[in-house]
C-alpha positions as CSV (number, residue, x, y, z in Angstrom):
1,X,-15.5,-71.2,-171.3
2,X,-12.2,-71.4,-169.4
3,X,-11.5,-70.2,-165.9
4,X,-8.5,-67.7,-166.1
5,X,-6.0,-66.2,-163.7
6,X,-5.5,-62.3,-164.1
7,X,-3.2,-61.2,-161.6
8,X,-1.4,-57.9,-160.6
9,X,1.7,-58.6,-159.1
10,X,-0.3,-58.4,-155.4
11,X,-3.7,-60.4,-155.9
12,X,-5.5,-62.1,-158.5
13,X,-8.6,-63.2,-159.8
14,X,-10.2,-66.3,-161.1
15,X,-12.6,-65.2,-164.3
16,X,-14.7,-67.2,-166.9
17,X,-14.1,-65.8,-170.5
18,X,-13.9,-67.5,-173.7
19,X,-10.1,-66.0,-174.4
20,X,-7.7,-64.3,-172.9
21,X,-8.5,-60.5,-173.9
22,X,-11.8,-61.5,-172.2
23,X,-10.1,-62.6,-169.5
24,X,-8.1,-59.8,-169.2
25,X,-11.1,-57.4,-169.5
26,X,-13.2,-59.0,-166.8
27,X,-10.1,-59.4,-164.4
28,X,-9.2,-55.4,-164.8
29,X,-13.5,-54.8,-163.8
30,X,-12.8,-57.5,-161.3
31,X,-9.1,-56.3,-159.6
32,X,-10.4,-52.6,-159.8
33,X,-13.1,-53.6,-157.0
34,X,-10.4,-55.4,-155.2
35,X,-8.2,-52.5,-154.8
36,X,-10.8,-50.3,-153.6
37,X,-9.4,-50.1,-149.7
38,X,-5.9,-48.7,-151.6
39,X,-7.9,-46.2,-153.3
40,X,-9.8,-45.1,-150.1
41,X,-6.8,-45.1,-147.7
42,X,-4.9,-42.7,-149.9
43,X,-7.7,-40.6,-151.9
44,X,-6.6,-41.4,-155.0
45,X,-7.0,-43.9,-158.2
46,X,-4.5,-47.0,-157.7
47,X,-3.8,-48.6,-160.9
48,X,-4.6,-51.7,-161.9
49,X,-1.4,-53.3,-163.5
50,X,-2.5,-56.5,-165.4
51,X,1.4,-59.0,-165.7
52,X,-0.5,-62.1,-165.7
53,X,-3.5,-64.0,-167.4
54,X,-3.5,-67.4,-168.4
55,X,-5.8,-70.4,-167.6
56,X,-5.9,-71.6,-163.9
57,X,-5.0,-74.4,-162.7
58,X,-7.4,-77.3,-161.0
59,X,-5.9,-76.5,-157.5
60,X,-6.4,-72.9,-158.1
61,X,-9.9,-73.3,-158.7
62,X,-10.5,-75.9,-156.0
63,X,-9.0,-72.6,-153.7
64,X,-11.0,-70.8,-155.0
65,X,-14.3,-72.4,-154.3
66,X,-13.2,-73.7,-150.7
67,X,-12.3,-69.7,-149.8
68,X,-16.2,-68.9,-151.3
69,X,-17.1,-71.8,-148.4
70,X,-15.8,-70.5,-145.8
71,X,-17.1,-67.1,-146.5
72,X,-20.5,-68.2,-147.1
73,X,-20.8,-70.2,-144.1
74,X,-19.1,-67.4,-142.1
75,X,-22.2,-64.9,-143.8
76,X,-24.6,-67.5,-142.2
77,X,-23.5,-67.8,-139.0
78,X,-23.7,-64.3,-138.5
79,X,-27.1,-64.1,-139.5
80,X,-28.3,-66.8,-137.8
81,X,-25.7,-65.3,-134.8
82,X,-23.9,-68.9,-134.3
């Protein structure tokens, strides 16, 4: 498995997939939730325009995990009201 990035031309996501159609096809699932706010504020489908996929880089992942940090610690100090 590689890590991809599938970006539109305003966010991205990092996937797992074995090649890039997988990629691709995960990302589009993936970037359809993101753009789920767009699709709310005006009532209407936003498409999801694919320009990028190709395998992510080291940093990029690293990003990636330290952003999932924050937000998980953030989730738990809410709980635990902190």
């Amino acid at each position: 498995m590689t890590t991809y990035l599938v970006a539109t031309p305003a966010r991205y996501v990092l996937v797992d997939a074995a090649n890039e159609d997988e990629a691709r096809a995960l990302g589009q699932v993936a970037l359809h939730d993101l753009y789920a706010d767009p699709r709310e504020r005006l009532g209407k489908d936003v498409p999801v325009n694919i320009l990028t996929v190709r395998a992510a880089t080291d940093e990029e992942i690293e990003l990636q995990r330290f952003h999932h940090d924050i937000l998980a610690r953030e989730r738990i100090g809410r709980v635990l009201d902190i």
